[in-house]
VEXGUKE-932198 format. One record per atom (N, C-alpha, C): residue number from 0; atom name; x, y, z. Coordinates in steps of 0.2 Angstrom, whole numbers, plus 5000, padded with zeros to 4 digits. Layout:
N
ATOM     i   at      x      y      z
ATOM   NUM   CA      X      Y      Z
...
This chain:
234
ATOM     i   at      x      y      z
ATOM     0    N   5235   4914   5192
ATOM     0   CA   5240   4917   5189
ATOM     0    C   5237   4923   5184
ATOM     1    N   5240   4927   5186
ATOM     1   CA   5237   4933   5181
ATOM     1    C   5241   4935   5175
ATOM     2    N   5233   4934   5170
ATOM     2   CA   5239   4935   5162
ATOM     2    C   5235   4941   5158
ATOM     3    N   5240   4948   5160
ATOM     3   CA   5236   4953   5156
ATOM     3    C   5234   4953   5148
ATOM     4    N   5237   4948   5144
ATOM     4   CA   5233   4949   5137
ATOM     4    C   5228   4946   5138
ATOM     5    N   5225   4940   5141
ATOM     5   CA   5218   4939   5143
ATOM     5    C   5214   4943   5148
ATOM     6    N   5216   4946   5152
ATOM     6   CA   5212   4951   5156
ATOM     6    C   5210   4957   5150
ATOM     7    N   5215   4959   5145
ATOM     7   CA   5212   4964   5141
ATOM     7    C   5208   4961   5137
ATOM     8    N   5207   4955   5133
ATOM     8   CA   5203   4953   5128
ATOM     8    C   5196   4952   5132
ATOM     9    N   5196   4948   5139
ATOM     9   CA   5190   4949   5142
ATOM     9    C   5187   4955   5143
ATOM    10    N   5192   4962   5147
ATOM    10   CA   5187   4969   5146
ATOM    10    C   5186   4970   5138
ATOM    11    N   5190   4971   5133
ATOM    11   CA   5185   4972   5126
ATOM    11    C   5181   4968   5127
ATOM    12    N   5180   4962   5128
ATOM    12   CA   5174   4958   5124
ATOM    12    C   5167   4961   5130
ATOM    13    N   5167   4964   5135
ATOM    13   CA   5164   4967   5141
ATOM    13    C   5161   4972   5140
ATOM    14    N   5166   4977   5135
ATOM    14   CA   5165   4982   5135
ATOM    14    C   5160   4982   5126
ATOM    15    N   5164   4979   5123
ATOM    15   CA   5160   4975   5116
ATOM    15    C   5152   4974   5117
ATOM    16    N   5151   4969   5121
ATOM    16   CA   5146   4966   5122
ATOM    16    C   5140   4974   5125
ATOM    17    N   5143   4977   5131
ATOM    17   CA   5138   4981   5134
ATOM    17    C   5138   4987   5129
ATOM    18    N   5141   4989   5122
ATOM    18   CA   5137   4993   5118
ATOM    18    C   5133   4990   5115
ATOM    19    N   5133   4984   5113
ATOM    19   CA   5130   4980   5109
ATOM    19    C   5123   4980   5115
ATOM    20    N   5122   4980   5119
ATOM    20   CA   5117   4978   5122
ATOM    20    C   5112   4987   5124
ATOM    21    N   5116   4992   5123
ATOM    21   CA   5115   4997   5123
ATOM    21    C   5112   5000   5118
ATOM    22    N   5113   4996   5112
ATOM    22   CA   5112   4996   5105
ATOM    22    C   5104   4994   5104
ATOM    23    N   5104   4990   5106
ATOM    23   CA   5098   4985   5105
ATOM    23    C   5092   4989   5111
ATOM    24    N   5094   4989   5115
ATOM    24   CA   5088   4995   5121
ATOM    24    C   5087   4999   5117
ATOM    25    N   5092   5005   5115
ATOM    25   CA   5092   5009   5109
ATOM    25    C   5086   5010   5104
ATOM    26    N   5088   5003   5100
ATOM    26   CA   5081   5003   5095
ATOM    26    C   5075   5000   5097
ATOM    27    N   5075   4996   5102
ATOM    27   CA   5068   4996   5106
ATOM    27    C   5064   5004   5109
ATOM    28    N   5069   5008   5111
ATOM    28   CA   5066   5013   5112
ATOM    28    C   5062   5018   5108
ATOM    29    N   5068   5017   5099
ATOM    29   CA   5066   5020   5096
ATOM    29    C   5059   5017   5093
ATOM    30    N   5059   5011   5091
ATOM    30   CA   5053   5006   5088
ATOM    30    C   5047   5009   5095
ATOM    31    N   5047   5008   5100
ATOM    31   CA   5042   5011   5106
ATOM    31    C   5039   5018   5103
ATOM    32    N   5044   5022   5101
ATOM    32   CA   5043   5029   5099
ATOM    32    C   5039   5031   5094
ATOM    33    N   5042   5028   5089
ATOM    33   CA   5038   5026   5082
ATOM    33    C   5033   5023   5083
ATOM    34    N   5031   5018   5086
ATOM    34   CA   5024   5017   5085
ATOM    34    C   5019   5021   5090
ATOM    35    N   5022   5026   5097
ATOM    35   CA   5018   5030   5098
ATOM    35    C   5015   5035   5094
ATOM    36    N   5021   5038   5089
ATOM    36   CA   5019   5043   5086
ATOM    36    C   5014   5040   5080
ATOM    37    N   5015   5036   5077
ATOM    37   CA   5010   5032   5073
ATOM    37    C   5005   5032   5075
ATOM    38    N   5002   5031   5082
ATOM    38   CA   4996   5031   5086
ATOM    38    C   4994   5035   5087
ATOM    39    N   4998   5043   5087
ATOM    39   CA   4994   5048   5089
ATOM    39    C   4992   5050   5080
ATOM    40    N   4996   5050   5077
ATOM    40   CA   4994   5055   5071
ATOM    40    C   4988   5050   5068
ATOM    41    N   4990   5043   5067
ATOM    41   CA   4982   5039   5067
ATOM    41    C   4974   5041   5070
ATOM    42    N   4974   5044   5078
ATOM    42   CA   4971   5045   5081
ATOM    42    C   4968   5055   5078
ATOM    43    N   4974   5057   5077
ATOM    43   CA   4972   5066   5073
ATOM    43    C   4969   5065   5067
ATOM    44    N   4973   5060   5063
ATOM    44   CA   4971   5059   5054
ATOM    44    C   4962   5057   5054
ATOM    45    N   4963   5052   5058
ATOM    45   CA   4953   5050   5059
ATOM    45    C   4949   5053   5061
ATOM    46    N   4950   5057   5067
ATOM    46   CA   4946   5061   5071
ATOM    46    C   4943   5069   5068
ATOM    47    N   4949   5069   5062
ATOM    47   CA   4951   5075   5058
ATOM    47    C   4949   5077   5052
ATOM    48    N   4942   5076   5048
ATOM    48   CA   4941   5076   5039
ATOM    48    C   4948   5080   5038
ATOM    49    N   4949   5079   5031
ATOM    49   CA   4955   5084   5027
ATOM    49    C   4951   5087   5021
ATOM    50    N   4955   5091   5022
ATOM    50   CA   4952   5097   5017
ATOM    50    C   4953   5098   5011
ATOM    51    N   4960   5096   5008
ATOM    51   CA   4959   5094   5000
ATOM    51    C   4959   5091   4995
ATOM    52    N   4953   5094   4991
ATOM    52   CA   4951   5087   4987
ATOM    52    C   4957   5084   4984
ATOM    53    N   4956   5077   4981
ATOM    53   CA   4961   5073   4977
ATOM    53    C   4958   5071   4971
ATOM    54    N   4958   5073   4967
ATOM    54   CA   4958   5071   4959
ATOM    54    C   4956   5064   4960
ATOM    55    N   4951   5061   4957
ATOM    55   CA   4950   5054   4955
ATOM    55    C   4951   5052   4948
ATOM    56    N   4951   5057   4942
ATOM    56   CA   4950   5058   4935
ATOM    56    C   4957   5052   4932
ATOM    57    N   4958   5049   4928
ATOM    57   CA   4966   5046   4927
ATOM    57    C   4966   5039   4929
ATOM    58    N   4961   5038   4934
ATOM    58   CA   4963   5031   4937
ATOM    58    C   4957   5025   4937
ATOM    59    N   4955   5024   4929
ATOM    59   CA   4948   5022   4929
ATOM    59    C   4952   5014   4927
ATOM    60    N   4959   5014   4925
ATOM    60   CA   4959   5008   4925
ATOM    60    C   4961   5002   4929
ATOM    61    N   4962   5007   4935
ATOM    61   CA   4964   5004   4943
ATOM    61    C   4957   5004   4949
ATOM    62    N   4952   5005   4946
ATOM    62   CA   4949   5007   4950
ATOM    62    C   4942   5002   4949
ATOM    63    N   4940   4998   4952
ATOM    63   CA   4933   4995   4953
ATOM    63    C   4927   4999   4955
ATOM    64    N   4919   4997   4954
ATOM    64   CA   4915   4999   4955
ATOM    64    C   4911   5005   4950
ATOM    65    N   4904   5009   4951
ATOM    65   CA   4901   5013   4947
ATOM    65    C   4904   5020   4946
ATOM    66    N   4904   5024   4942
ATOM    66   CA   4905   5029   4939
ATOM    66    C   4901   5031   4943
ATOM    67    N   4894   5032   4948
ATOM    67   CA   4890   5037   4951
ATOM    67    C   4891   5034   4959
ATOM    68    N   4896   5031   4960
ATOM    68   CA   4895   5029   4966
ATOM    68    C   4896   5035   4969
ATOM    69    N   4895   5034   4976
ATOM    69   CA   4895   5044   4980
ATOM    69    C   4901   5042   4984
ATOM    70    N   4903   5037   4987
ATOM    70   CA   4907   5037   4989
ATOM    70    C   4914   5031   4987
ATOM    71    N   4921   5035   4990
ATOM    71   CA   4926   5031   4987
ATOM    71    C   4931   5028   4992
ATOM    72    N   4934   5022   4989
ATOM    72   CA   4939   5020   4995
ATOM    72    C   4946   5021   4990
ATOM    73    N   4951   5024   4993
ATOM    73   CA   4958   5026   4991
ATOM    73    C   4961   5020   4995
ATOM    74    N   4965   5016   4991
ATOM    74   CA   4972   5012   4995
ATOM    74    C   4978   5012   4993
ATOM    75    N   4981   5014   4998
ATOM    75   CA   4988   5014   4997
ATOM    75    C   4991   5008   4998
ATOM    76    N   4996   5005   4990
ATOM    76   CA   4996   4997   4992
ATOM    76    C   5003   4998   4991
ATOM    77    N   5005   4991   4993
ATOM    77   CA   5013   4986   4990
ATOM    77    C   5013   4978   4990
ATOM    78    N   5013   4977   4984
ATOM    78   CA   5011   4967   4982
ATOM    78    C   5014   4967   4987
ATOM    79    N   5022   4968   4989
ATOM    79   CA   5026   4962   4994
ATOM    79    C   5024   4963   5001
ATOM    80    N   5019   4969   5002
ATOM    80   CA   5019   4969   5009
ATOM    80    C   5013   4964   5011
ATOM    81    N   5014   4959   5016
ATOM    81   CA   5012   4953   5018
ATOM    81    C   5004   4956   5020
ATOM    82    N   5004   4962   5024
ATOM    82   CA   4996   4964   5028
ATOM    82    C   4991   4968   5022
ATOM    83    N   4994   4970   5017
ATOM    83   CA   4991   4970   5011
ATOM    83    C   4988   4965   5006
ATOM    84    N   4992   4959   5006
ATOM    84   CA   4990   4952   5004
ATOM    84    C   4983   4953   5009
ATOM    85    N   4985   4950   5017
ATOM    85   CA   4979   4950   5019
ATOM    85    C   4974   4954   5019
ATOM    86    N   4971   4960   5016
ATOM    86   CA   4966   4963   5015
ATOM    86    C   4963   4963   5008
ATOM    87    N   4969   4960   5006
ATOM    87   CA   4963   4957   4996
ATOM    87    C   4963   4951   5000
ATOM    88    N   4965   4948   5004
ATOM    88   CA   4960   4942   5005
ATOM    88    C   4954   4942   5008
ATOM    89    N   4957   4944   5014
ATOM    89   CA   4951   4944   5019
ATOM    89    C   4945   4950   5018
ATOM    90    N   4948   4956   5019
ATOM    90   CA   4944   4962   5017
ATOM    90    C   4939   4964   5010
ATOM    91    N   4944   4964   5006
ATOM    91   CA   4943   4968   4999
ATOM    91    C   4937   4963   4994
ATOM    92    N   4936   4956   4994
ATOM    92   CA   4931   4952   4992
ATOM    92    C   4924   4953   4997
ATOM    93    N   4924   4955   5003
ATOM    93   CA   4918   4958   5006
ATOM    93    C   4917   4965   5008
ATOM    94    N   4920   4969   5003
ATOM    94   CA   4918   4977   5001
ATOM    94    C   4916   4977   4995
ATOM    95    N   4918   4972   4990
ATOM    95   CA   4917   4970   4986
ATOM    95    C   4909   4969   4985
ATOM    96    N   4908   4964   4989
ATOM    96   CA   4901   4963   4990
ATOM    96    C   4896   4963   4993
ATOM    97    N   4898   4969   4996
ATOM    97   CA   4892   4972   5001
ATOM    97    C   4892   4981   4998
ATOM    98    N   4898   4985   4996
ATOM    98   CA   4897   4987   4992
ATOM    98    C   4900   4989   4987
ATOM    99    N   4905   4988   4981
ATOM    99   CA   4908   4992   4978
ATOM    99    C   4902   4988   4971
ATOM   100    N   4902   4980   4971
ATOM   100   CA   4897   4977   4966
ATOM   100    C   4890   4980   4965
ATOM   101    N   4890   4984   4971
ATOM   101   CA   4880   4986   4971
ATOM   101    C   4883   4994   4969
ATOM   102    N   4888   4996   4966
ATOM   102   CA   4887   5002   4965
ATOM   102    C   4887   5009   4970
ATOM   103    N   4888   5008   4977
ATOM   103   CA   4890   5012   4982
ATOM   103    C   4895   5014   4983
ATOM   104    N   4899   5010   4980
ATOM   104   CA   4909   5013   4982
ATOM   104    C   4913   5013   4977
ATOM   105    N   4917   5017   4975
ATOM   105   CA   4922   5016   4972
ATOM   105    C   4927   5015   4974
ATOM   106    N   4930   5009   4973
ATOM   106   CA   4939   5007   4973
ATOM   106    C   4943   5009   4971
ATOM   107    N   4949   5014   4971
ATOM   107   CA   4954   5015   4969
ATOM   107    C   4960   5015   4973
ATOM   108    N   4964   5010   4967
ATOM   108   CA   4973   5009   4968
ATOM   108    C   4977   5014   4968
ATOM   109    N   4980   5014   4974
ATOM   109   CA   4987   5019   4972
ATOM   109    C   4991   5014   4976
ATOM   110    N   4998   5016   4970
ATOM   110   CA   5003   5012   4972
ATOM   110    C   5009   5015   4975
ATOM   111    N   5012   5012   4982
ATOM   111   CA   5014   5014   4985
ATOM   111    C   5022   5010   4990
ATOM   112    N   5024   5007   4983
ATOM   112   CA   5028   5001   4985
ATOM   112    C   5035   5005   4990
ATOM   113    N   5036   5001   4995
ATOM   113   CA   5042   5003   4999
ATOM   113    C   5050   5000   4998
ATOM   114    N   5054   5005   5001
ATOM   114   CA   5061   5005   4997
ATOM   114    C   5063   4998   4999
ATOM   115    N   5063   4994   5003
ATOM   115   CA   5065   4991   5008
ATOM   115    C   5063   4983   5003
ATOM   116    N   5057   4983   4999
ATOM   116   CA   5052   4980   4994
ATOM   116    C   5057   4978   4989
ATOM   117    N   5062   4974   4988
ATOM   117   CA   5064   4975   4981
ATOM   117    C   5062   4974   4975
ATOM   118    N   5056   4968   4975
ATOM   118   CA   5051   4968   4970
ATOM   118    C   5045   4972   4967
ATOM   119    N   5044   4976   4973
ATOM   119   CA   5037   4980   4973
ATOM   119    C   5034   4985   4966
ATOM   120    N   5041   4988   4964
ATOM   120   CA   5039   4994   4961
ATOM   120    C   5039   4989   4953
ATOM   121    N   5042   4984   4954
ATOM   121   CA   5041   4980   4947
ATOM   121    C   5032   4978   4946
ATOM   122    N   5030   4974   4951
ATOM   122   CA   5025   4973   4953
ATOM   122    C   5020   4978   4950
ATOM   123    N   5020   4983   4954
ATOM   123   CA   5018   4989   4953
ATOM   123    C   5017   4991   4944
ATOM   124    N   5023   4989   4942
ATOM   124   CA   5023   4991   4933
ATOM   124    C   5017   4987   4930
ATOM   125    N   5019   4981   4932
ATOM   125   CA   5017   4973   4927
ATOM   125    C   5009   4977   4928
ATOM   126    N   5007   4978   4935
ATOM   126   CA   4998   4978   4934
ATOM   126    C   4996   4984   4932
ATOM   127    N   5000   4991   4931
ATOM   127   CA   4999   4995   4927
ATOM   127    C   4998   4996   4920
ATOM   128    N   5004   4989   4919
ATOM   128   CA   5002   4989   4913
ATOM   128    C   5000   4987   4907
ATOM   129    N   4996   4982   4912
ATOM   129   CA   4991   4977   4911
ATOM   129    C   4984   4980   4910
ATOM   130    N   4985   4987   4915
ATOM   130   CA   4979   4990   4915
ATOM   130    C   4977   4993   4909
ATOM   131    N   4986   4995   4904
ATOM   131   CA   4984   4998   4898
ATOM   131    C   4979   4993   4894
ATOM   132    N   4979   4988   4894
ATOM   132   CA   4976   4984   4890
ATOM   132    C   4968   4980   4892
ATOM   133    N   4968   4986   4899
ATOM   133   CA   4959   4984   4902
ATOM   133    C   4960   4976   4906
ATOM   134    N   4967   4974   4910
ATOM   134   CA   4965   4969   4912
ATOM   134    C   4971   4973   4919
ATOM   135    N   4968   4976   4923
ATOM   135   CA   4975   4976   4926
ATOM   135    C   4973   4972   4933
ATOM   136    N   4965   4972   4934
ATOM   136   CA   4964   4968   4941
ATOM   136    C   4965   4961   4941
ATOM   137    N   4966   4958   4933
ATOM   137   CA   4971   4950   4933
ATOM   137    C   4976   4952   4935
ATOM   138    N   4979   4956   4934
ATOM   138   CA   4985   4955   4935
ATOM   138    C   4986   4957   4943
ATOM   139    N   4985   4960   4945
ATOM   139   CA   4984   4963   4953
ATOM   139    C   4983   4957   4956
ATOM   140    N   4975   4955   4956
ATOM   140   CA   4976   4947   4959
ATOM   140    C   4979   4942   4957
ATOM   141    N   4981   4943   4951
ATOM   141   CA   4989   4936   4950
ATOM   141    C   4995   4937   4955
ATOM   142    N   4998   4943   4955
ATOM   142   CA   5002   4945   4959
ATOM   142    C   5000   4945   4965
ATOM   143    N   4997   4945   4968
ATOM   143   CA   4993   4946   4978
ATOM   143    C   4995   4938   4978
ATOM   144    N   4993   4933   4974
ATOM   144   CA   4989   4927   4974
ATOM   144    C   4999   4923   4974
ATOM   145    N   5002   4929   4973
ATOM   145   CA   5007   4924   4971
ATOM   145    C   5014   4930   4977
ATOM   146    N   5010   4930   4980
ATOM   146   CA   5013   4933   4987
ATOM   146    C   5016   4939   4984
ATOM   147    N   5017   4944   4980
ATOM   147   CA   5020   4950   4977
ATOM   147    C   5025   4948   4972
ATOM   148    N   5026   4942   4972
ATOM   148   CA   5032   4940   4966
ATOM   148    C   5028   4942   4960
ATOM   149    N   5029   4945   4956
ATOM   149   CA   5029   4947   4951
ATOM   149    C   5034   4945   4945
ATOM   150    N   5037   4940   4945
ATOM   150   CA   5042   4937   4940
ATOM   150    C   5041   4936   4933
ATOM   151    N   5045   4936   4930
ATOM   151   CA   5045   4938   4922
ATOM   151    C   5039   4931   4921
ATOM   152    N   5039   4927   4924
ATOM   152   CA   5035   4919   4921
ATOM   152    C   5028   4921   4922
ATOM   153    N   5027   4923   4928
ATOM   153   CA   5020   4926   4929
ATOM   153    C   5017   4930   4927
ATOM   154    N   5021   4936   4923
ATOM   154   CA   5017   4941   4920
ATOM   154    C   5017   4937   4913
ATOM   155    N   5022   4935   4911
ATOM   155   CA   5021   4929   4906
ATOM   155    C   5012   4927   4903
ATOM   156    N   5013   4922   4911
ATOM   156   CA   5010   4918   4911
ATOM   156    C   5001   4924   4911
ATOM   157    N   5001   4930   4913
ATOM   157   CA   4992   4934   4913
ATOM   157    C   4993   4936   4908
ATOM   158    N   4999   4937   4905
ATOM   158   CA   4998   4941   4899
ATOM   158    C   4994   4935   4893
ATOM   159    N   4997   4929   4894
ATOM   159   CA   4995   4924   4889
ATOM   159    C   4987   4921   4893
ATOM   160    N   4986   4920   4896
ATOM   160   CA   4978   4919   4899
ATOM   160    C   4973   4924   4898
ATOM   161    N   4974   4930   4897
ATOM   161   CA   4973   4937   4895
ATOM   161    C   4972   4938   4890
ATOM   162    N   4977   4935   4884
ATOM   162   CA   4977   4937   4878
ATOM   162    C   4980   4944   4877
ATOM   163    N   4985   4946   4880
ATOM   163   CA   4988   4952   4881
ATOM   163    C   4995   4954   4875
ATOM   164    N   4995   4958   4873
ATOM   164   CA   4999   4959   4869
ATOM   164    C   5007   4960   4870
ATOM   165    N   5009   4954   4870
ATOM   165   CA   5016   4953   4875
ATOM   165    C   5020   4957   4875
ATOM   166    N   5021   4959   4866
ATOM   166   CA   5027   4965   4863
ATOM   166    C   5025   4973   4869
ATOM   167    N   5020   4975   4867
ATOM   167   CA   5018   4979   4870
ATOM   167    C   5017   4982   4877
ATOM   168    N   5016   4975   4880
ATOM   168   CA   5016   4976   4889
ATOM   168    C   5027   4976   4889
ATOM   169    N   5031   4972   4886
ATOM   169   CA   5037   4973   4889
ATOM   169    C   5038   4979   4886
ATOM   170    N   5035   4983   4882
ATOM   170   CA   5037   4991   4880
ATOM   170    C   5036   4995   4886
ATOM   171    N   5030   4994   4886
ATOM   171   CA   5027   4997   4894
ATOM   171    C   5030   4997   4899
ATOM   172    N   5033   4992   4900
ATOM   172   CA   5037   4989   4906
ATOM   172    C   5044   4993   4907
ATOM   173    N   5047   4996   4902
ATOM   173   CA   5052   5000   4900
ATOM   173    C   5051   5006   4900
ATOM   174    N   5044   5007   4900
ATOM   174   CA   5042   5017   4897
ATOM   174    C   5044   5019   4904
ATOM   175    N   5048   5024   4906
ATOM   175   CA   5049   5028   4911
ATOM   175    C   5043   5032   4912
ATOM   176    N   5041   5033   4908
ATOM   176   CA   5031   5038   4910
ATOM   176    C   5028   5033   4916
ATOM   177    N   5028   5025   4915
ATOM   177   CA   5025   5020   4919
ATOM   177    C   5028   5020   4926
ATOM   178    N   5034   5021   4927
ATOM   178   CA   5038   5021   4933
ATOM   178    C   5034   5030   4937
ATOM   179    N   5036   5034   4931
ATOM   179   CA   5032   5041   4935
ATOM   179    C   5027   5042   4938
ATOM   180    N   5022   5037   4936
ATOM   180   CA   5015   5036   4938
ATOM   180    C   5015   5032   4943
ATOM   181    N   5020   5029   4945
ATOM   181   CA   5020   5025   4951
ATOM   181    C   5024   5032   4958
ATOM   182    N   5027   5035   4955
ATOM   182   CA   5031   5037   4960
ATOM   182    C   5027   5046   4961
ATOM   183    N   5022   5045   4955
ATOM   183   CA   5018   5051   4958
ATOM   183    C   5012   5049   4962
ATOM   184    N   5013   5043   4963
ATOM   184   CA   5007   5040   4969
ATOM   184    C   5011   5041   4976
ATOM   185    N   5016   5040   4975
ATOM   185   CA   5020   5037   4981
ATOM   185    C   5021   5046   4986
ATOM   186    N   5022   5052   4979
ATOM   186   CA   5023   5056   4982
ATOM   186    C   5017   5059   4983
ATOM   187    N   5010   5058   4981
ATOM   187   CA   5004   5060   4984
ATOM   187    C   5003   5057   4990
ATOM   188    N   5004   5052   4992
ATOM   188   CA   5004   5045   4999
ATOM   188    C   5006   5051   5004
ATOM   189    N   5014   5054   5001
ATOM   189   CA   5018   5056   5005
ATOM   189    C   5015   5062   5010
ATOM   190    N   5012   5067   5003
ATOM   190   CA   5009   5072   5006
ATOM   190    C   5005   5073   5011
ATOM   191    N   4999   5065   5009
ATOM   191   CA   4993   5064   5016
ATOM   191    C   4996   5062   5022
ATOM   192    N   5002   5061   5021
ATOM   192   CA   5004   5057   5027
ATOM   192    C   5005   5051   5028
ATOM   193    N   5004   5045   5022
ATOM   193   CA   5006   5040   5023
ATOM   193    C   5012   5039   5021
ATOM   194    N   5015   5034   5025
ATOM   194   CA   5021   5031   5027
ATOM   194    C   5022   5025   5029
ATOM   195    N   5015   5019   5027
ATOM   195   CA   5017   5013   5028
ATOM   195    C   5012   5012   5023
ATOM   196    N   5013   5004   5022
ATOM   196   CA   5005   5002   5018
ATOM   196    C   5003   4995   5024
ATOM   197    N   4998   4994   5021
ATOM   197   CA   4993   4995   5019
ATOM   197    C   4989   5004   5020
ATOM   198    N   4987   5010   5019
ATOM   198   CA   4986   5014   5021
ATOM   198    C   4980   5017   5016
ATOM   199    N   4972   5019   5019
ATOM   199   CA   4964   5019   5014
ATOM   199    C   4964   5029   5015
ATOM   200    N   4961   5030   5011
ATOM   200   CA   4959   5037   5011
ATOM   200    C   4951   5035   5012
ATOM   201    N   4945   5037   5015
ATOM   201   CA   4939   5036   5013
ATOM   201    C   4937   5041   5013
ATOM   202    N   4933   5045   5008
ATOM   202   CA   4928   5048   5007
ATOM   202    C   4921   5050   5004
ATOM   203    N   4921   5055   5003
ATOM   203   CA   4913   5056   4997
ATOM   203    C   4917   5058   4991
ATOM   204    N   4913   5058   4985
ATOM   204   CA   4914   5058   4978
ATOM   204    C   4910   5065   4978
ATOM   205    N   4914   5073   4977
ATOM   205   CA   4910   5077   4973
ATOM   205    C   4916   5078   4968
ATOM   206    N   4911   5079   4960
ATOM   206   CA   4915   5083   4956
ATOM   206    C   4922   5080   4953
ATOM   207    N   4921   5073   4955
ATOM   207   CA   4927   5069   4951
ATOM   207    C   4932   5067   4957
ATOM   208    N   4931   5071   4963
ATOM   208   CA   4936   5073   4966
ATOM   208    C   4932   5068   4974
ATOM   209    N   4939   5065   4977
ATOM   209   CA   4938   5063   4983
ATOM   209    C   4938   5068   4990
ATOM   210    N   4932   5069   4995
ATOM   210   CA   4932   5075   4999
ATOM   210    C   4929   5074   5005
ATOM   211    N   4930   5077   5009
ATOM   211   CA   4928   5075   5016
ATOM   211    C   4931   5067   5021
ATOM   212    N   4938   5067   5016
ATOM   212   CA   4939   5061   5019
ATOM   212    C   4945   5060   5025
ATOM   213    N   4944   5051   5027
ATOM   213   CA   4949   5050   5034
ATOM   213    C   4952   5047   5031
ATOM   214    N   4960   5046   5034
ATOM   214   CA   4968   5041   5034
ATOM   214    C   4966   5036   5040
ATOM   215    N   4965   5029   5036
ATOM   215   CA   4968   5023   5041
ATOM   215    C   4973   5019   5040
ATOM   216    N   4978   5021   5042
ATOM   216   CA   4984   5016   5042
ATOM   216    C   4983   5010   5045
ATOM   217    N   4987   5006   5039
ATOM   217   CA   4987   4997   5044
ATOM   217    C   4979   4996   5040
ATOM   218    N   4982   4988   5042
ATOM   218   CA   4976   4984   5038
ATOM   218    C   4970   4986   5043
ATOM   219    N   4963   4987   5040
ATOM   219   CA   4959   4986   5045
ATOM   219    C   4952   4982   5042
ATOM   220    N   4948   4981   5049
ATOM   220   CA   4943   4977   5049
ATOM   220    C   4937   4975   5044
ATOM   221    N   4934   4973   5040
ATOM   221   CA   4928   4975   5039
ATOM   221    C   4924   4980   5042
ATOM   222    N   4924   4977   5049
ATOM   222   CA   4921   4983   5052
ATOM   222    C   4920   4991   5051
ATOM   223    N   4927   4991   5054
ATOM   223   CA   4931   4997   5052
ATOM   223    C   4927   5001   5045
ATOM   224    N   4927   4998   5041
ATOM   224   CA   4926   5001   5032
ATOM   224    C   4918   5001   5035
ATOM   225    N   4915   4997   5036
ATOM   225   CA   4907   4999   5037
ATOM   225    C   4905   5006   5041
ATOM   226    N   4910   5007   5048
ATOM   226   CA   4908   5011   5050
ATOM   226    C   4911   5018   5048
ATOM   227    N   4914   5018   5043
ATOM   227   CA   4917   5025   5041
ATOM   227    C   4914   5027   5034
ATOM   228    N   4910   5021   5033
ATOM   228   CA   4905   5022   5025
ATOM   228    C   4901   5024   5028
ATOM   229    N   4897   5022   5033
ATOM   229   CA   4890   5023   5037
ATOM   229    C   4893   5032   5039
ATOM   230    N   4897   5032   5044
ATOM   230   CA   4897   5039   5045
ATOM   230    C   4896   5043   5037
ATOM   231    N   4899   5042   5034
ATOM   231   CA   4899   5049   5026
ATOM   231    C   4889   5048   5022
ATOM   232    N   4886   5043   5026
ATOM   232   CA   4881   5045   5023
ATOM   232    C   4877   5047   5027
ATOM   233    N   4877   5050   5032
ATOM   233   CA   4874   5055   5035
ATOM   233    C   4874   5062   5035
């Protein structure tokens, strides 16, 4: 027996169904796209030095290793992004020890939290301004260690292990100057090209100033950082 209000609600659910499914190839194709173009401008950015220098001068409270190191590693970071965690665990404690401890590299943070992050740019305040008070790498590794959550208990709790000046870091945490300093990271990121984190700038140190350097996007190897510090000392 034929009953057209069911024959209709079967073609909508038909027709329902096949954009829905046209939808989804759709973002498959575009996700394919996106990360081809990520691969090629990865493969130009590396293969390519860039040519203008970057200011170091400002960020000595974010920053590990010697004042005369020759060369520097720039990272573009966000607590909440999971492959960032990964690289202060696995990476950042063996460039640490092979070179930023011995004096041949210098570390510097730039913060680079994503919209998408709801915690990050908090994250992002608490270790800056931590940093006012010469502790900001407790507080960086508190937050990694505590997967990007940066919650009032936590910052609490480095400020009081720390000896930190509570009144003063929640001042800080409100100063709008601290949020600027964050988003004038995000906007330098922007201008080299980066658009994901984890994301390193590596170069030589002349003149305060980082130069002759390569973008690698995405977390990478130890290896990796061996072989882009060995090239710059030739």
């Amino acid at each position: 027996m034929f009953l057209p209000g069911l024959a209709a609600d079967a073609d909508e659910k038909w027709v329902a169904d096949e954009i829905f499914t046209q939808m989804s190839e759709m973002r498959k194709e575009i996700g394919a796209l996106k990360e081809k173009i990520a691969t090629l401008e990865q493969k130009i950015s590396e293969g390519k030095p860039k040519s203008s220098p970057i200011p170091l001068a400002g960020s000595e409270a974010m920053t590990l290793g010697k004042a005369d190191a020759g060369i520097a590693i720039l990272e573009f970071s966000d607590y909440e992004c999971p492959f960032c965690g990964k690289h202060y665990k696995n990476v950042l404690p063996k460039l640490r020890e092979s070179y930023i401890d011995k004096g041949k590299v210098k570390y510097v943070m730039k913060d680079f939290p994503l919209d998408f992050h709801a915690h990050a740019k908090k994250a992002s305040l608490a270790a800056r301004c931590a940093g006012e008070q010469k502790q900001y790498w407790a507080m960086h590794d508190a937050i990694f260690e505590a997967r990007g959550q940066a919650s009032d208990e936590l910052i609490a709790s480095v400020a009081q292990q720390y000896k930190l000046d509570e009144s003063a870091l929640k001042k800080c945490l409100d100063d709008p100057a601290q949020l600027t300093k964050v988003q004038n990271d995000i906007a330098l990121g922007s201008r080299l090209g980066v658009n994901g984190t984890p994301a390193f700038l590596i170069g030589r140190i002349k003149d305060k100033q980082l130069v002759d350097y390569r973008r690698f996007d995405g977390m990478q190897s130890f290896e990796t950082f061996v072989a882009a510090i060995d090239s710059l000392k030739k």
